[in-house]
Backbone bond lengths (Angstrom), bond angles and torsions (degrees), N, CA, C in turn:
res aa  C-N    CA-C-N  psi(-1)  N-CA   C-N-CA  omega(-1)  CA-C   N-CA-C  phi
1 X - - - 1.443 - - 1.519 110.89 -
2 X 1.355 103.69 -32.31 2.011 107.64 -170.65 1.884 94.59 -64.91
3 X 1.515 96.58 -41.65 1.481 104.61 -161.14 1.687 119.84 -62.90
4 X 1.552 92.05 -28.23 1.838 110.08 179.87 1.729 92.76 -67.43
5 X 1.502 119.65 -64.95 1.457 136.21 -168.56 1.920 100.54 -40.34
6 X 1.652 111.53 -44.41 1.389 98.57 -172.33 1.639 101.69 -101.27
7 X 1.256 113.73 -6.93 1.530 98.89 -158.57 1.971 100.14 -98.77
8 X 1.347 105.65 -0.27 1.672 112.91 -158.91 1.668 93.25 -97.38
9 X 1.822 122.20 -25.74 1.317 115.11 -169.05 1.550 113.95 -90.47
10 X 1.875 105.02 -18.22 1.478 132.47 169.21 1.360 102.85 -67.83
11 X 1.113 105.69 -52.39 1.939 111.94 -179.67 1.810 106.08 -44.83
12 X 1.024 100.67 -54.42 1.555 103.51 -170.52 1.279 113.68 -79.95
13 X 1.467 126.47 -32.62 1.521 121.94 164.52 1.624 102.47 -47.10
14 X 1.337 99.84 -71.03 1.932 98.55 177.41 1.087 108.58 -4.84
15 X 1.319 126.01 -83.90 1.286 150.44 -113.06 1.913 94.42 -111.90
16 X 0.759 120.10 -6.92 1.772 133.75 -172.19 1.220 75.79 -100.64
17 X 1.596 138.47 -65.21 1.181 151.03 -156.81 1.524 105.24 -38.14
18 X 1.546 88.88 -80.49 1.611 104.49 -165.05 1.473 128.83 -41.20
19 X 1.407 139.15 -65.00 0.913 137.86 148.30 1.460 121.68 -8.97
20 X 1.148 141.44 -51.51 1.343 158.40 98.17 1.364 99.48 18.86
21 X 1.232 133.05 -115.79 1.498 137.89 -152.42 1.757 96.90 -67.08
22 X 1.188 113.38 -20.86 2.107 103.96 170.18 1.585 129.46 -77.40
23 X 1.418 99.17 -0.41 1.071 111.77 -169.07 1.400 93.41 -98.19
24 X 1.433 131.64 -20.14 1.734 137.79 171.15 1.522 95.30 -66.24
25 X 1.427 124.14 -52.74 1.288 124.28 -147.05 2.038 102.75 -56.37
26 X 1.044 113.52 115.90 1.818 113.38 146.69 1.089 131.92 -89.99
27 X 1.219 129.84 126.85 1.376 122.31 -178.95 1.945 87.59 -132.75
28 X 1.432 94.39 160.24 1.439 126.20 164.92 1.567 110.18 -156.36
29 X 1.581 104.21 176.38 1.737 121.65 153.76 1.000 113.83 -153.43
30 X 1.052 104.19 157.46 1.287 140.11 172.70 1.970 130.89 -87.00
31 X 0.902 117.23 113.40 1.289 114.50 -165.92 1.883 107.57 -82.89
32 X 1.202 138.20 77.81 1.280 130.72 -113.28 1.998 86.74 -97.61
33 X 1.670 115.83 -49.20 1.202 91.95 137.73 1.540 170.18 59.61
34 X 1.108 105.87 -118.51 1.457 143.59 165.87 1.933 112.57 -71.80
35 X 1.482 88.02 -54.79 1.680 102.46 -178.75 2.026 98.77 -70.53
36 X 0.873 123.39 -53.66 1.675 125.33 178.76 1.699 93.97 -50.88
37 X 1.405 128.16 -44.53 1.410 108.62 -145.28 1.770 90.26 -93.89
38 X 1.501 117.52 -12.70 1.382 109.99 -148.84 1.793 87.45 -123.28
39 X 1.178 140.39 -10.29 1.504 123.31 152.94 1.417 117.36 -53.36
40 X 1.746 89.90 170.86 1.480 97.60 177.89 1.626 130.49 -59.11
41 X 1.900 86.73 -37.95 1.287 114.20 166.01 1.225 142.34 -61.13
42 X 1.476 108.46 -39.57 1.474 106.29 153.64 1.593 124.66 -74.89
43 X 1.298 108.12 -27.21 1.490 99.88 -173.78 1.565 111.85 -59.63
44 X 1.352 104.29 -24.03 1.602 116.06 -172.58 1.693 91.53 -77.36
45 X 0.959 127.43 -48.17 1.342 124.68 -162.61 1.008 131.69 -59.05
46 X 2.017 105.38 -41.57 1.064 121.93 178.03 1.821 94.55 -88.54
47 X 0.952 143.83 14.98 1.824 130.95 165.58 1.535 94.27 -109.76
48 X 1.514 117.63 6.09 1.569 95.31 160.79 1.330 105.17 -134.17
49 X 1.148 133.72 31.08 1.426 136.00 174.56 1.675 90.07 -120.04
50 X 1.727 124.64 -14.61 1.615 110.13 176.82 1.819 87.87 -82.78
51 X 1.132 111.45 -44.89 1.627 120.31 -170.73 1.777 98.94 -29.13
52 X 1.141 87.85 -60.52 2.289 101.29 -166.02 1.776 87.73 -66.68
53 X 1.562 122.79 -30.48 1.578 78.08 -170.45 1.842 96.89 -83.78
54 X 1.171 122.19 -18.80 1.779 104.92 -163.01 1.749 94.03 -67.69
55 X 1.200 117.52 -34.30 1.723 108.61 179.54 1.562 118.90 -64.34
56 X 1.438 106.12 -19.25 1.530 111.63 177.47 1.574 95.83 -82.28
57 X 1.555 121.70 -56.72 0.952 123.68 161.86 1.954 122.89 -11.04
58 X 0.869 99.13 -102.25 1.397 113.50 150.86 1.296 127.24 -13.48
59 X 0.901 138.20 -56.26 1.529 157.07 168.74 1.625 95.27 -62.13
60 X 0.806 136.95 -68.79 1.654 140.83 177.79 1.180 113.43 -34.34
61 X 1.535 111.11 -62.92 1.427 129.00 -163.32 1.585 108.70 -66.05
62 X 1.728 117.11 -39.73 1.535 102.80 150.98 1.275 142.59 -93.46
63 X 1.190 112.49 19.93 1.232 111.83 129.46 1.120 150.88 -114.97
64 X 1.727 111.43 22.62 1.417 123.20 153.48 1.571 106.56 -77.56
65 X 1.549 115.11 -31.37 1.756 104.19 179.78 1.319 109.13 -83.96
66 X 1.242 118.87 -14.51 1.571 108.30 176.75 2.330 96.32 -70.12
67 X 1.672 111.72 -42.33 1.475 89.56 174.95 1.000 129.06 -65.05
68 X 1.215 88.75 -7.52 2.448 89.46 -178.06 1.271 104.42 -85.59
69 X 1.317 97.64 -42.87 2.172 94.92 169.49 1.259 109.13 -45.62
70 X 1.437 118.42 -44.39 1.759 120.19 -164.13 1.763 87.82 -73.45
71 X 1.108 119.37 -65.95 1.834 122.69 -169.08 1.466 83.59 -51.50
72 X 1.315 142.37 -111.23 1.408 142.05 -153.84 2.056 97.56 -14.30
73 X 1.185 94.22 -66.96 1.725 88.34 -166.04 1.845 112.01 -39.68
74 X 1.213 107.19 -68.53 1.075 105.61 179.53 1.521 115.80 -73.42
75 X 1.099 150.94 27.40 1.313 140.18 147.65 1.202 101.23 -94.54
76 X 1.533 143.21 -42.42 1.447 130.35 -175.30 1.800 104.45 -96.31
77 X 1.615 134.14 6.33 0.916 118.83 158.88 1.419 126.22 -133.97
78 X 1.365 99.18 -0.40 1.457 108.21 -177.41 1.933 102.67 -62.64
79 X 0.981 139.07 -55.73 1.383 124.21 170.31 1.282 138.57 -32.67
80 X 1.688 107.01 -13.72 1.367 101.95 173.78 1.536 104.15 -118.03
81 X 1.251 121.90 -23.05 0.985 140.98 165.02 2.022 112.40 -0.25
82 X 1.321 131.87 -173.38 1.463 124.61 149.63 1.471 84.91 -106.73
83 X 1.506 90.72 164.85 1.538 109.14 173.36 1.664 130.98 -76.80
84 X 1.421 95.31 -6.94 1.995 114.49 153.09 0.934 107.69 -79.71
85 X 1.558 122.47 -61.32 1.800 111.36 -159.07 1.983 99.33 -61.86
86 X 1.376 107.00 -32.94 1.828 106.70 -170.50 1.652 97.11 -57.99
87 X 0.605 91.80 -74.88 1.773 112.51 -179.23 2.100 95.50 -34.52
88 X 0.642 105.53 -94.07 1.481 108.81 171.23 1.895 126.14 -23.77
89 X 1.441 96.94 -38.38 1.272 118.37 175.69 1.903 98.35 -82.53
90 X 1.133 124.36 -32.26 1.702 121.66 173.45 1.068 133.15 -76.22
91 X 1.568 90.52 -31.71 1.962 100.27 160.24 1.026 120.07 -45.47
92 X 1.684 87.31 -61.89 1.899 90.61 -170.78 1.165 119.27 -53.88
93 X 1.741 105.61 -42.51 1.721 85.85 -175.96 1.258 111.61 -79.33
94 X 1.454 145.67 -24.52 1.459 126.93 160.86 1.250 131.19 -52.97
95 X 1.870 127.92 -20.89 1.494 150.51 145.06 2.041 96.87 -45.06
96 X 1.244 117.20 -48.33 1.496 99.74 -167.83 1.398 91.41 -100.94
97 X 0.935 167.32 -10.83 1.377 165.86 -152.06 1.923 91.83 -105.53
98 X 1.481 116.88 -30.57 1.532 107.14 178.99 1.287 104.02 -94.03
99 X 1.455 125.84 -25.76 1.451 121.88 158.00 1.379 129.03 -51.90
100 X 1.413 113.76 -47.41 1.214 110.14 158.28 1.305 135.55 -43.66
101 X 1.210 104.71 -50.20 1.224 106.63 -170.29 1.574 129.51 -103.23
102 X 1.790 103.62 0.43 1.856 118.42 133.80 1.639 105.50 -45.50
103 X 1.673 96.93 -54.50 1.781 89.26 -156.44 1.406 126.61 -69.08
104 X 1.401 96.97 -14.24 1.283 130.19 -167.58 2.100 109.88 -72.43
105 X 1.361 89.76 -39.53 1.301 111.67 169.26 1.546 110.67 -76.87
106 X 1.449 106.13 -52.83 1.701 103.64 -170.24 0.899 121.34 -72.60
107 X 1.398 119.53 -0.73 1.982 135.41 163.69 1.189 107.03 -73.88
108 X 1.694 125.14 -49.12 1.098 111.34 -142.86 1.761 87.22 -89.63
109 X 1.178 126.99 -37.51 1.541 135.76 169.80 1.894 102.12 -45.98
110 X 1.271 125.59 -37.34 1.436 119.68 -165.89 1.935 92.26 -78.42
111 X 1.191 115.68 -38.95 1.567 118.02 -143.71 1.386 71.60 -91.01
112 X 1.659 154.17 -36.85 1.568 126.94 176.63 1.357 108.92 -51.75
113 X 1.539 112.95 -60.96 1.259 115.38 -148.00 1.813 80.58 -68.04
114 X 0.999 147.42 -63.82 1.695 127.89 -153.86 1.240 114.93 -72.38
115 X 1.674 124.69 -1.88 1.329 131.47 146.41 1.576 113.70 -60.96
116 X 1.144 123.70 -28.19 1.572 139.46 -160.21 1.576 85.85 -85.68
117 X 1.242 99.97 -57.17 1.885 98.77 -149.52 1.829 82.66 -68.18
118 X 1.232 126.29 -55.84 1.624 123.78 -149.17 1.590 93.80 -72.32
119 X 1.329 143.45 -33.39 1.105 136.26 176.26 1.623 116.88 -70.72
120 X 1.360 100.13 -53.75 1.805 108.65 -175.31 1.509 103.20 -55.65
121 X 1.233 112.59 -54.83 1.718 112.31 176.86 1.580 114.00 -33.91
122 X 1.549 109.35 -85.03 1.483 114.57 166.79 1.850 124.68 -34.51
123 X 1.103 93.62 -46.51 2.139 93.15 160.97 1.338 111.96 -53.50
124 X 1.262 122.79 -56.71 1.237 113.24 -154.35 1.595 109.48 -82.77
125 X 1.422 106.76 -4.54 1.813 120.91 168.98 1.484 98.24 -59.87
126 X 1.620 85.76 -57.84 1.947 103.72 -163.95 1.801 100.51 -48.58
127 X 1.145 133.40 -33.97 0.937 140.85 -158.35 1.465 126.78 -90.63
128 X 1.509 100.68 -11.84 1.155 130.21 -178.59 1.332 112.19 -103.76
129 X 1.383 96.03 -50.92 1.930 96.05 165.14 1.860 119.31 -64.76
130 X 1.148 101.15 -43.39 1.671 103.62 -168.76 2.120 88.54 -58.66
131 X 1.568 122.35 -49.53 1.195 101.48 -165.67 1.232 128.74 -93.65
132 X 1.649 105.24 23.15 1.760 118.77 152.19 1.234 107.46 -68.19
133 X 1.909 95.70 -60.44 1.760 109.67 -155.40 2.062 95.51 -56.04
134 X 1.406 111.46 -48.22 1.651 98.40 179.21 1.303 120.54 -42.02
135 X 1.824 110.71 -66.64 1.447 106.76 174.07 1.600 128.68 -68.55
136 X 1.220 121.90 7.31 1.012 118.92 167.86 1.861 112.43 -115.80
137 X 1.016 113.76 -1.31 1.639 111.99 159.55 2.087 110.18 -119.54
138 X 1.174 112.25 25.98 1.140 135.88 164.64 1.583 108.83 64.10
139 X 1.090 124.55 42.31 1.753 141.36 -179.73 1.737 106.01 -68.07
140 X 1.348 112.35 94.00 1.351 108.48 167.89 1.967 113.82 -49.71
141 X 1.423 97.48 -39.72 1.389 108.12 -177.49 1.163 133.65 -148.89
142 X 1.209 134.63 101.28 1.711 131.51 152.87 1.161 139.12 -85.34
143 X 1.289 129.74 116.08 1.268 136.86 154.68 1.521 131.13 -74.40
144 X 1.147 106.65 169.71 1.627 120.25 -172.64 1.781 83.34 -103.79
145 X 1.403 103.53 136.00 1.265 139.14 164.87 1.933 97.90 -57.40
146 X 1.262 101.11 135.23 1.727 100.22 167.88 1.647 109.28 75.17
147 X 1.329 128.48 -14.67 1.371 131.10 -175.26 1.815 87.36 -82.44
148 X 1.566 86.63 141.16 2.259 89.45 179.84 1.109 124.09 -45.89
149 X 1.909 113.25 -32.58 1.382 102.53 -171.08 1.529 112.72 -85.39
150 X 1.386 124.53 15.74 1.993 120.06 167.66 1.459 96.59 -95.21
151 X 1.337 120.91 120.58 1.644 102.24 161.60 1.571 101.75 -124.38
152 X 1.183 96.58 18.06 1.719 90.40 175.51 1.780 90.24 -159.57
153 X 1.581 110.67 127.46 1.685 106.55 160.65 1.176 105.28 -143.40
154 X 1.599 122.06 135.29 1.763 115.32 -165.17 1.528 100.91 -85.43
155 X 1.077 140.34 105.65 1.803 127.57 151.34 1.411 100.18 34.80
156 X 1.476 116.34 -83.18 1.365 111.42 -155.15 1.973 109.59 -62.25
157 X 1.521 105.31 2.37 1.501 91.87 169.17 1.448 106.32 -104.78
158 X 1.004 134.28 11.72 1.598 131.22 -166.07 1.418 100.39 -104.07
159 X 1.704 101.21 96.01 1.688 123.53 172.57 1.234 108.08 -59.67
160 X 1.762 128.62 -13.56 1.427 94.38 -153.28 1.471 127.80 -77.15
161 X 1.727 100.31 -24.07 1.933 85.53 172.17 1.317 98.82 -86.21
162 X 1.335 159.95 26.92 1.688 133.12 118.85 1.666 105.43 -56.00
163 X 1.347 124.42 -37.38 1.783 105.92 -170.92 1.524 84.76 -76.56
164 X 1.418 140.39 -78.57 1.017 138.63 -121.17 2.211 79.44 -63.52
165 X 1.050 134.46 -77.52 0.818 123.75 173.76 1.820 119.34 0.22
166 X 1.069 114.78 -82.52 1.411 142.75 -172.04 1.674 100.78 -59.98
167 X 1.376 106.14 -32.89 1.542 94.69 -168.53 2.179 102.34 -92.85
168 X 1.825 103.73 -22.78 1.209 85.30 160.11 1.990 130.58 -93.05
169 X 1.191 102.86 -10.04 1.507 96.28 154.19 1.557 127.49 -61.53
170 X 1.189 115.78 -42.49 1.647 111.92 162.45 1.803 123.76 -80.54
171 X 1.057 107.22 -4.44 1.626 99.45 161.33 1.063 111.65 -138.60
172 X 1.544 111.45 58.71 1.405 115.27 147.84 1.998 126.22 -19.99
């Protein structure tokens, strides 16, 4: 009973309270995203991270026709062939057929990691700008757009064309 008497007049301060201190709270997000694909910086990034794959591209493709040259040769001549030059002629193409398909791998491993480096770089700008622009327009909180914990953000909280803005005036 003592505990209802002190804990019921605390209850209601609370609660008088809150409303009060939520009305400080700012929140926004950021669609982080959108801002990578739609800066200056990414747009550049991503027309030279497509650049490295058409040259990897490229690079592949002759030497997948140099193995079809090797397969074409020996399917229409390997039968008459001697049984050294055939044999000799299968190496090779099983020697370029494992090249290929090292290189084939070590492209697709090079074009992650320089997706990694050209993306992570530009994030961690974004990341730097969004947590000026918060503490300096007084943002208790921002989130990233699409991360689980937003399941609801109205328009008027979605910073990202103020960052994307802000983040291409400073990296010109």
């Amino acid at each position: 009973m003592k505990w209802i008497r002190l804990g019921l007049p605390l209850l209601v301060l609370l609660a008088a309270a809150l409303p009060l201190s939520a009305a400080d709270v700012k929140i926004g997000y950021v669609d982080l995203q959108r801002a990578l694909n739609e800066s200056n910086r990414g747009k550049k990034a991503k027309e030279e991270f497509k650049a490295e794959v058409e040259k990897l591209q490229a690079q592949l493709k002759r030497k997948k026709d140099q193995l079809e040259s090797l397969k074409e040769q020996l399917e229409k001549k390997g039968a008459v062939m001697k049984e050294e030059e055939r044999a000799n002629l299968e190496e090779e193409y099983r020697k370029k057929l494992r090249d290929f398909e090292r290189d084939y791998k070590d492209s697709q491993a090079d074009l992650q990691r320089k997706d990694s480096e050209l993306t992570g770089a530009i994030l961690k700008e974004l990341q730097e700008v969004i947590q000026e622009f918060g503490e300096r327009e007084g943002y208790t909180m921002i989130f990233e757009a699409g991360s689980t914990a937003v399941l609801f953000g109205a328009k008027a909280a979605d910073l990202t064309d103020t960052i994307l803005e802000e983040y291409n005036r400073k990296k010109r």
